[in-house]
Each structure stands twice: as C-alpha cells, then as structure tokens.
VMD Tcl script that draws the C-alpha trace (Angstrom):
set ca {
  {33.71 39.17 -15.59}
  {32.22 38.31 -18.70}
  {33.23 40.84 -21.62}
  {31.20 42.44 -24.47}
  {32.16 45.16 -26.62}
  {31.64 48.77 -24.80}
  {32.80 52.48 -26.22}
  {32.01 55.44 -24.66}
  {33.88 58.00 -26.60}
  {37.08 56.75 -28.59}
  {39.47 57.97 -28.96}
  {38.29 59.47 -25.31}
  {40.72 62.35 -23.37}
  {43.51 59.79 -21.67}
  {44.31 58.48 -25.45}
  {44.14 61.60 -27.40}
  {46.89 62.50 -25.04}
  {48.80 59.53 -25.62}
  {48.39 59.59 -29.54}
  {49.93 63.18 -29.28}
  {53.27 62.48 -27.33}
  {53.42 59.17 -29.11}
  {53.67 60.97 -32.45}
  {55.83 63.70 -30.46}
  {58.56 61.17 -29.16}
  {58.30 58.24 -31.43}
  {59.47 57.34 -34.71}
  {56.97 57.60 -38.02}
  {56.22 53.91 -38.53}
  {52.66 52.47 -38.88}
  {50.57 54.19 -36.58}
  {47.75 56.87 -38.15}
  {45.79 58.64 -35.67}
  {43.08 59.18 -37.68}
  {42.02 55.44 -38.48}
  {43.72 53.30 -35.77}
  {43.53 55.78 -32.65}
  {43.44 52.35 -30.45}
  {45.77 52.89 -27.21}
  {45.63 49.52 -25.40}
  {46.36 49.70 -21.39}
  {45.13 45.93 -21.01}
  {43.74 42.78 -22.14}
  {41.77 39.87 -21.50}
  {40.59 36.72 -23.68}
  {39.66 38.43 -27.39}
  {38.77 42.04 -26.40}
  {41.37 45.01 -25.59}
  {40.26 47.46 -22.91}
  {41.73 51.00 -23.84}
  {43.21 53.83 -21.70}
  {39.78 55.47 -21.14}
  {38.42 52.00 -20.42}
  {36.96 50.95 -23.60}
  {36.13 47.65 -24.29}
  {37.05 46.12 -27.87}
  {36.69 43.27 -29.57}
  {39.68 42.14 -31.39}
  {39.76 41.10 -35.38}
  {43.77 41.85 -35.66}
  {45.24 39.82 -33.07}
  {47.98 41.86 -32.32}
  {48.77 41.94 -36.13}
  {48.71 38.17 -36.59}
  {50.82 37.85 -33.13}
  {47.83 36.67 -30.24}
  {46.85 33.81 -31.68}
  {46.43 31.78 -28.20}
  {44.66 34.66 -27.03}
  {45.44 38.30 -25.89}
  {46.37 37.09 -22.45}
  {46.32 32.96 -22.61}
  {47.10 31.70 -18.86}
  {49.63 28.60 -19.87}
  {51.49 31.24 -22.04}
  {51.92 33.59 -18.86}
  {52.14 30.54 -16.32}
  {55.28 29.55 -18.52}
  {56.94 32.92 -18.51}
  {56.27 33.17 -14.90}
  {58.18 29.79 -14.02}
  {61.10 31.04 -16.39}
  {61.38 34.22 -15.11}
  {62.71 32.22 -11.72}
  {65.40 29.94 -13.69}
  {66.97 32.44 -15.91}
  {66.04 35.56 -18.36}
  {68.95 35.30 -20.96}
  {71.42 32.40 -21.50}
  {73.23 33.70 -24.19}
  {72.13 30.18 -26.77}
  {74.53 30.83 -29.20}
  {78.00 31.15 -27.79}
  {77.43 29.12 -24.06}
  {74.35 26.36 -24.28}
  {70.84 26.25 -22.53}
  {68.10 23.36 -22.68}
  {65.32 25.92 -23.58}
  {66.69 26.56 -27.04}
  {67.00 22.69 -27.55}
  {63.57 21.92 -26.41}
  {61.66 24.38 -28.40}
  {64.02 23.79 -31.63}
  {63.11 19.65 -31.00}
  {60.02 20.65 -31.19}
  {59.72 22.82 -33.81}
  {61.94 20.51 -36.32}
  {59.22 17.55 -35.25}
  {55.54 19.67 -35.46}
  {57.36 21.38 -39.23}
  {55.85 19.80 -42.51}
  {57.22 16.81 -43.73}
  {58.66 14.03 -42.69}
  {62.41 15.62 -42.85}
  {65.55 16.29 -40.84}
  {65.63 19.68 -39.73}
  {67.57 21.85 -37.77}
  {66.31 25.14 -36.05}
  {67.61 28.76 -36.36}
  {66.28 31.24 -33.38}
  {65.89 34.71 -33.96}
  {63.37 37.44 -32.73}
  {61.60 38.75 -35.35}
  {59.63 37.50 -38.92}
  {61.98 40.37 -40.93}
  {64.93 38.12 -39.20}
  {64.06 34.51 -39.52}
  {63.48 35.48 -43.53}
  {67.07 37.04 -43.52}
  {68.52 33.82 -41.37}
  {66.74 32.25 -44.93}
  {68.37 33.90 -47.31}
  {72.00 33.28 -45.96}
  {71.17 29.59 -45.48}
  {69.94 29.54 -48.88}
  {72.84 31.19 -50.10}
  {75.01 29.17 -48.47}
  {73.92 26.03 -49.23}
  {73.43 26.11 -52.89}
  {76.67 28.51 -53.56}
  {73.77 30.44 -55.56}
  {73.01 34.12 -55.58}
  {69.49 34.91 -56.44}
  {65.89 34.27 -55.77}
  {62.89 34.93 -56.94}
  {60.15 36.49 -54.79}
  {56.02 37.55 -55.93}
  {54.30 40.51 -56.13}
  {52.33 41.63 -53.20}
  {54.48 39.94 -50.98}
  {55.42 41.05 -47.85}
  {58.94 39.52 -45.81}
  {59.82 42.14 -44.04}
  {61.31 45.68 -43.55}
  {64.89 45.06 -42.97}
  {67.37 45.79 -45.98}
  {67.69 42.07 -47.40}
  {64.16 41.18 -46.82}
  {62.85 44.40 -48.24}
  {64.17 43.20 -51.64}
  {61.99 40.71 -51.30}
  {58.82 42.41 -49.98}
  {56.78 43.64 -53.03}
  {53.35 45.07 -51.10}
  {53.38 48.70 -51.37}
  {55.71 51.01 -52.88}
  {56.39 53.27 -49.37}
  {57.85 50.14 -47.99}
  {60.32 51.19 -50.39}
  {60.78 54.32 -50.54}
  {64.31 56.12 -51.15}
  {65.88 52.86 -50.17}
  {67.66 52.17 -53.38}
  {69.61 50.24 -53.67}
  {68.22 47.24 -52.15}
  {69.71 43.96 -51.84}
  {70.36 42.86 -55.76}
  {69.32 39.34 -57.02}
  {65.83 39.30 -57.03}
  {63.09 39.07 -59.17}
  {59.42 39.53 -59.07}
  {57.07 37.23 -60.53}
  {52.74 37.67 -60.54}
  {51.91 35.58 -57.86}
  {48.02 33.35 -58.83}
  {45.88 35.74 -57.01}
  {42.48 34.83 -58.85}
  {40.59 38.01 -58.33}
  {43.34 40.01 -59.67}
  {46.35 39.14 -62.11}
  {48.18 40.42 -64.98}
  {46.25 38.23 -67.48}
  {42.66 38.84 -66.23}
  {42.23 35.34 -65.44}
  {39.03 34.20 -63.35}
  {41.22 32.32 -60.91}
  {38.10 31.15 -59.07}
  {36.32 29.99 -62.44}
  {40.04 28.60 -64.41}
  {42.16 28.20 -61.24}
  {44.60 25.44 -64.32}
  {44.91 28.26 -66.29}
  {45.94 30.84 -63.98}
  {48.72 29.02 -62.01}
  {49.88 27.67 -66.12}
  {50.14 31.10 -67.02}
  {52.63 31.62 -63.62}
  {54.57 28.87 -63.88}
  {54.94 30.01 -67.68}
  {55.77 33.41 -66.55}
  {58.67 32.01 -64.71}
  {60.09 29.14 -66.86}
  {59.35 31.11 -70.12}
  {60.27 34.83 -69.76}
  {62.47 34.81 -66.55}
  {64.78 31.44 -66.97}
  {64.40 32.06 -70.71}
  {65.98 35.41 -71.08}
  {67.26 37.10 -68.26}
  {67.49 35.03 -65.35}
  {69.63 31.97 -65.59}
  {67.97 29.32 -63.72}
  {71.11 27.73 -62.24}
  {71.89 30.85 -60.30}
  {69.00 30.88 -58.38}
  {68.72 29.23 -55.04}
  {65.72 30.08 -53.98}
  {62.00 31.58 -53.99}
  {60.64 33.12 -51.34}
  {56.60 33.10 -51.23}
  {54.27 33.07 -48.18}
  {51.35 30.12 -48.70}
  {48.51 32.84 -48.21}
  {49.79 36.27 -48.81}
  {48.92 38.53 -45.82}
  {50.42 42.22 -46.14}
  {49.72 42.08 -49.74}
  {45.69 41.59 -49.01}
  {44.56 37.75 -48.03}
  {45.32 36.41 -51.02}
  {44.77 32.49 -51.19}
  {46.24 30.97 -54.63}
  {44.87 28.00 -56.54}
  {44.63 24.99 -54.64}
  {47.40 23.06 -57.27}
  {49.58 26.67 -57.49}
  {52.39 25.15 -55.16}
  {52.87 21.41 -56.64}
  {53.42 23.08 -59.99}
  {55.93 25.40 -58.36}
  {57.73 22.26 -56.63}
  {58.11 20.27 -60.14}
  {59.70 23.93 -61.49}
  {61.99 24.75 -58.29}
  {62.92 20.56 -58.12}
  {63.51 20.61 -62.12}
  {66.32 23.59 -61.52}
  {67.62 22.63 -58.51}
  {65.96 25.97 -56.44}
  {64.74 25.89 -52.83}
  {61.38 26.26 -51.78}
  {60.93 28.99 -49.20}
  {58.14 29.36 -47.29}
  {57.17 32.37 -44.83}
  {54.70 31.43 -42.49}
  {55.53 34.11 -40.12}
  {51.86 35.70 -40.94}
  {49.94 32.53 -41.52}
  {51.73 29.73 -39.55}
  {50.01 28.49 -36.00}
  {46.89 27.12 -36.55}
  {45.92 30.24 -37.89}
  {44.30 29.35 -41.17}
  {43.22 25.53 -39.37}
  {46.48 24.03 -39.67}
  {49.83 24.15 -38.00}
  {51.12 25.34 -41.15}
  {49.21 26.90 -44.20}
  {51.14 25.04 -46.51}
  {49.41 21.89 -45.23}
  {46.67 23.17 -47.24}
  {48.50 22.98 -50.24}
  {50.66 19.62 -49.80}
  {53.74 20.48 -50.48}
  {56.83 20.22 -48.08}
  {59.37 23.31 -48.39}
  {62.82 23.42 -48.06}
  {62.60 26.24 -45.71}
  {59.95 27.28 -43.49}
  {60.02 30.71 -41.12}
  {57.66 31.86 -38.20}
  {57.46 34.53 -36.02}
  {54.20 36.69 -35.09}
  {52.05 34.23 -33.17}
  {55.08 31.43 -31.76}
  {55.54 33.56 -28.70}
  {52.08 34.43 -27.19}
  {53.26 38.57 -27.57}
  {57.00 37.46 -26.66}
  {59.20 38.57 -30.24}
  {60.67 35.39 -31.19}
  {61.48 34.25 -35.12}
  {62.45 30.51 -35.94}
  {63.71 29.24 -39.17}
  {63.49 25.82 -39.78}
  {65.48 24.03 -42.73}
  {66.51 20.89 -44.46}
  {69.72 19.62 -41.79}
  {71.60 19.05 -45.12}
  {71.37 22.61 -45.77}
  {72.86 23.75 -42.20}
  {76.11 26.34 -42.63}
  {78.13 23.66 -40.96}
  {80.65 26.41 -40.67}
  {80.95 28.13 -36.84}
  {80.54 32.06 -37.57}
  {78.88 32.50 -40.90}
  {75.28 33.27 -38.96}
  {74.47 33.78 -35.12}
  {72.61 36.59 -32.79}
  {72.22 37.68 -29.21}
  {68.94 37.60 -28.53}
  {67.71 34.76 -30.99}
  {65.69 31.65 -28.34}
  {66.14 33.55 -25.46}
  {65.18 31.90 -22.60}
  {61.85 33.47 -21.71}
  {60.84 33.61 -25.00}
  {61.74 29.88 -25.66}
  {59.56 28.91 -22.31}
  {56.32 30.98 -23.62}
  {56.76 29.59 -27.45}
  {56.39 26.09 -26.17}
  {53.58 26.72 -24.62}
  {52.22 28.45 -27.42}
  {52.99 25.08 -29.28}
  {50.75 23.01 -26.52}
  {47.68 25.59 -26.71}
  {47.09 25.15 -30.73}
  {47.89 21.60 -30.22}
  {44.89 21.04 -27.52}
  {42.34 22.53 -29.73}
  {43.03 25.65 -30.82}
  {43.72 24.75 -34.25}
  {40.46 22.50 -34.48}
  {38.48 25.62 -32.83}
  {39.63 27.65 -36.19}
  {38.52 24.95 -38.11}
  {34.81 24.60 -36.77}
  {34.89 28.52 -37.18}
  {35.39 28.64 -40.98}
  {32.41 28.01 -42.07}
  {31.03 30.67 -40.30}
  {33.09 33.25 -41.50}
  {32.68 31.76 -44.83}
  {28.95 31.82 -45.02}
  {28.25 35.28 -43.20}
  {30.95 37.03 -45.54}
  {29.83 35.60 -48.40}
  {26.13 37.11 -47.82}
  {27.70 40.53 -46.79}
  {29.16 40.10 -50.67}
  {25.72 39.30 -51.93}
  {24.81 42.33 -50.12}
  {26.95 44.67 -50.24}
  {28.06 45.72 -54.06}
  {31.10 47.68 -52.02}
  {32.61 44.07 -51.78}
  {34.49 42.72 -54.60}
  {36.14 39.69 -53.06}
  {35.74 37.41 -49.93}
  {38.20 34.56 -49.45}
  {40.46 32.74 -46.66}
  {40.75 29.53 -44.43}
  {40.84 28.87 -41.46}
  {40.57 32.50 -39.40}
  {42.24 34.62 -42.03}
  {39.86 36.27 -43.75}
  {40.41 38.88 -46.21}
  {36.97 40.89 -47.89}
  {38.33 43.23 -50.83}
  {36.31 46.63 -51.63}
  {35.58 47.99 -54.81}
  {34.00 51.20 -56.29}
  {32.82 48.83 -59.13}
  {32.66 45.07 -59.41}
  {33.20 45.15 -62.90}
  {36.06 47.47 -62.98}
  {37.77 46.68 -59.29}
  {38.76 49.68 -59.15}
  {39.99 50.16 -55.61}
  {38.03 51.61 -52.45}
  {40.76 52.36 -50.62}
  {39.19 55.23 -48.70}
  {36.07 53.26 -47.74}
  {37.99 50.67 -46.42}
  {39.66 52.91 -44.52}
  {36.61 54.39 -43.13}
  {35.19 50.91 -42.56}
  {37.95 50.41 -40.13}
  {37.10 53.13 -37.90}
  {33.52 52.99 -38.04}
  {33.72 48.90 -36.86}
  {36.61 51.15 -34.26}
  {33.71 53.40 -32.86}
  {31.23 50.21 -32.33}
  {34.28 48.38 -30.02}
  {35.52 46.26 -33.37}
  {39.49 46.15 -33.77}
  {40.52 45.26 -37.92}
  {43.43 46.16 -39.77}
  {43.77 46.73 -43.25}
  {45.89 44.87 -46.04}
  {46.79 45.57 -49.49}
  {45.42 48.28 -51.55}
  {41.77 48.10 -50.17}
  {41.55 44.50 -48.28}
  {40.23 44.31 -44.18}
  {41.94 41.23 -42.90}
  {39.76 39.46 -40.24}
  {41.91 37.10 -38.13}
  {40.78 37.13 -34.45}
  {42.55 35.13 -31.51}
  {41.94 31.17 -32.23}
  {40.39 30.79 -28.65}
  {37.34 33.36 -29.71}
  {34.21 31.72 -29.35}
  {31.15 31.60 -31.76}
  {29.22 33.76 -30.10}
  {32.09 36.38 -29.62}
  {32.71 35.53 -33.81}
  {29.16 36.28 -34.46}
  {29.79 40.09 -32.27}
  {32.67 41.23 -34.61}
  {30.76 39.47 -37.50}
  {27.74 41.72 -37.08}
  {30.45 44.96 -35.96}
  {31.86 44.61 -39.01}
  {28.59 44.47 -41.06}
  {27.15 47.55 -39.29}
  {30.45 49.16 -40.13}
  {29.92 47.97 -44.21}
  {26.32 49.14 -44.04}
  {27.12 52.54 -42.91}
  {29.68 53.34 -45.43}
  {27.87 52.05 -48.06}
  {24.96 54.31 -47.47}
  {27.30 57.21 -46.67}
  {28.42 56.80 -50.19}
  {25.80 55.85 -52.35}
  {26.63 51.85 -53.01}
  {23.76 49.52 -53.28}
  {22.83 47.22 -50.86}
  {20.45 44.66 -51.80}
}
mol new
graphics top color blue
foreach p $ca { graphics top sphere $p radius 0.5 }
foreach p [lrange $ca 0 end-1] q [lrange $ca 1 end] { graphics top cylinder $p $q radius 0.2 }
display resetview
C-alpha cells in the first residue's frame, strides 16, 4: 500500500487519551502536548501512522535515530535471526562475536586511516561520558573545553558539556567542573557580529583567537586540558554548520598543546549529512569520535571509537552491562550495510533539493532568517526581523503544529530553528510532500502574523 500523508482530526479521541495518562504516569521530560501531540502506534517506510490512524510524513526521524528508515526490512531481518542465537551475552565480563564484529567494523568505516579500538554503550549521553574518561585517562589531564550551543547530553558529566538551553540546566549545580565554553563559528550569529557566510577567515580567526588568546592566556592553562568536545554540525543547538576551514585551524591549536580532538557524531554521524561521518566534510581526523541515534535502526546503542594508543589498558577503570548487546550489535551492522548500499549517496542526490526549495522559501518568506545544512540536515532559522534576528520562537513553534495538522512530523532546535532531517531512504517525490507541508505551514503563519511574503 502506497502511503501519502492523511489527517483526519489530530490529535483525534484515542491520542488525547493517551497524551493525558502519559503526562499522568510519566516523568516531565520533552514531550508538550500542545505542539508535538504525535502518538505513534506504527510505522512504515518515512510516514508514522498514529493511534487514530493518521498518516504522517516524517521530517524528525525519530529525533535523528531512523535514518535507514522507520521500519527498514534488513534492520528487522537481522534482529529477527538474533533473537534465535542469543538476547544478552554479557560483552564485557564473558566474550561474544557480535561485539567484535560490529566494533571491527566500526574501527575500519571511522575517519582516518588509524588504529582504533571500540567502546559499546547504549546511549549518545553515554558514549560522550565513555569520552571523557578515556580522555582523562589517557592524557593524565583534567579539563576540556566544550562550545556554546552544544548539546552532549543530559547525564551529569555530559551536561557540563552541553551548552544549548539553560533548562537543560536547571538547579543542577554543581556540574561536573573543568570545563569551559568557547563561541563556536556559527556565521549567522556570533559574539562579534561577523558575516560568517560573507568573512567565513575572519570568523573562525576570531575563535581560534578566543581560545588561544583569552582562555590559554589567562585562566585556562593549556597543558591541563585534554580535550574539546564539539559536534561537526551542531544539532540541539539549531543546525549550525561552521566555516568550511573552522576544524583544520582547531587541529593546528589542539595538536600545538597537546589536546584531543573530540568529535560527537551521535546527531550527525550515518550518512546523515551525505557522508558516513560529518567530519568528512571538514577533513580533519579526530582523536575521538562517538555515535549513537541512528547506528541501531531504533535499537539504543552508543559506540565510542578512539585512537588504540589511548585505550585504558587497565581492566576496571570503564565497563557496562548493557553496552553491544547482542541484538543491538546484530541490527547496528545492518544499519552499517544499508547507508553503505546507497543510502548515503541517496542523501547526497537529495541536497540540492532541499537546498534550492529552502532557499526560495527564504526569498519568500521575510519570517526566515537563515537556511543552511548538508546532506539531509537542514536547519531554517525564524526571525521577527532580518535585520535585528530577533528570535521567533513562538512562530516556530506554531509552524510545527500547523506542518502537524497537514500530516508533516518536524522538531524544533535551538532558540527558533525547525530541523528537517527525514529517513535517508525517502524518495524525491515523498521530499517534495514534506517540502511543500512545510511551506504551507510557513505561509500560514506568516499571514496569521503579519510578515511579508513576496
């Protein structure tokens, strides 16, 4: 059966009942009723089909987790065939040949050609804290630098070095000590009111400067620091894609002092952005890399892949439980096949779509401040004003539902960002569907609130 986006009435009777006993019996995380009133019973391909049998289209991807698809068939054929060997195997204490396969594979497929070893965990927040101790350990160095807007995760280490919104950190003092925050080279917006776009040199200068000049200079000795954290494309903290030279001039600073190079991919790795990695784009080999979200096909699994020279050589300073367990092992290798037999070349003929149609919705649309991404992660910033960016945080937000009523799934990201990062197996005419969703969903807000459209 061939799928097309189809609401009736959303949120219809069967979810309205869910979204109260949800917020009755479960704890306050992320969920708002009011702008993501989504309850999924099923899914097929790109599209979600609700509890009162909606059909949407899906621009989220599970939160940056479906990238083979909301339901891809090797993924599930895999889990299937596992579920008959074994569930658990306990990887860290006894030995099983899933771990070993999928950490094989991950140390070949990781940037660079460099000896790695593999750390297997279940989650993004735990890969990045399986980063820190490594880091830690291995350069007998305590601190790290991290940017603003970034986002590694919700756990107590990692939330020292998230820097997205302030709720994420809210009465949790203290956190984990050691780390600073630096501007990351986000050319639409920075400290220094740099055109990135137009002086890309100057703006990643005046970071680099930042760093070398006022941190290592006066309060942070640079010998103490093992590492800094940064994701290559920051997603939580709104799309942001730096200067194309940002992370060679990082490398020459972190290689000068000695530092680590650190790089979360757990939002951006998997062929989302039309490469394995999204620091291929930039090319630069890390020290570190970590990946969750999209390596299991919807099973939670985390890797960490690092130098071998930088392994804890010691038996007890890190392990888990759960880390590469078995199932989850099986479906991340087939994840691994699926982008590597054309799902990461499908994002890549698919940019330039997604380029040119929300580019005109900017030349359209005075709502829009900023368009920008690779690959399929797109990020489109709204403004009240172009010339003062002032934020349009509640049209975004109304955006989201409106695209929600016409059968379009988006989530939001920093302060008034709409990431659009739909499963790498959508199609072009399926892209062109949430492309015109999302337009409809732009037009009516702007007219609702009085913003030109030319």
């Amino acid at each position: 059966m061939e799928l097309r986006p189809s609401v009736k009435e959303i949120p219809g009777p069967k979810a309205k009942k869910v979204i109260e006993e949800h917020h009755k019996y479960m704890a306050t995380t992320t969920n708002d009723p009011n702008e993501y009133f989504l309850v999924i019973e099923k899914a097929e391909g790109v599209y979600w089909i609700d509890v009162d049998g909606n059909v949407i289209l899906d621009f989220s991807s599970g939160i940056g987790v479906m990238n083979v698809g909301l339901r891809n068939p090797k993924v599930i054929e895999a889990i299937k065939k596992q579920l008959d060997l074994v569930l658990h195997a306990a990887g860290t204490d006894y030995y099983n040949p899933y771990q070993v396969e999928l950490a094989k594979k991950l140390a070949e497929i990781a940037p660079g050609d460099v000896e790695r070893k593999v750390f297997l965990s279940n989650s993004g927040t735990e890969a990045d804290e399986a980063a820190l101790k490594i880091a830690k350990w291995s350069t007998n160095r305590k601190m790290f630098i991290a940017f603003i807007g970034a986002f590694h995760g919700r756990t107590h280490g990692t939330m020292s070095l998230t820097a997205s919104k302030p709720v994420q950190r809210s009465r949790m003092f203290p956190t984990m000590p050691g780390v600073e925050h630096v501007p990351y080279p986000n050319p639409y917006r920075n400290p220094w009111h740099i055109d990135g776009y137009e002086h890309p040199d100057e703006l990643v200068n005046r970071v680099i400067e930042y760093i070398e000049e006022y941190l290592f200079e006066h309060y942070v000795p640079a010998e103490e620091v093992a590492g800094i954290f940064f994701e290559p494309i920051q997603g939580e903290g709104g799309y942001v894609v730096p200067p194309k030279n940002f992370f060679k001039e990082l490398k020459k600073l972190a290689d000068k002092h000695g530092i680590l190079l650190i790089d979360d991919e757990v939002q951006m790795g998997m062929g989302r952005t039309g490469k394995m990695w999204a620091i291929e784009h930039f090319d630069v080999v890390p020290d570190i890399v970590t990946v969750a979200k999209a390596l299991g096909g919807g099973i939670p699994i985390g890797a960490t892949i690092f130098r071998k020279d930088l392994d804890f050589g010691v038996s007890g300073v890190h392990s888990n439980t759960f880390g590469g367990n078995a199932v989850a092992a099986a479906a991340a290798l087939a994840v691994i096949e699926e982008l590597q037999n054309g799902l990461i070349e499908n994002a890549q003929k698919l940019e330039p779509l997604f380029r040119e149609r929300l580019e005109e919705m900017k030349e359209k649309y005075e709502i829009i401040g900023d368009v920008r991404g690779l690959g399929l992660a797109w990020g489109v910033e709204f403004v009240k004003d172009r010339k003062t960016k002032e934020y349009a945080t509640k049209e975004r937000n109304e955006i989201v539902v409106e695209a929600l009523k016409r059968g379009l799934a988006l989530l939001g990201c920093g302060k008034s960002a709409i990431r659009l990062i739909p499963p790498l197996i959508i199609s072009e005419e399926e892209a062109k569907i949430g492309l015109d969703i999302f337009e409809e969903a732009i037009k009516v807000v702007s007219e609702k609130y009085g913003y030109k459209i030319h």
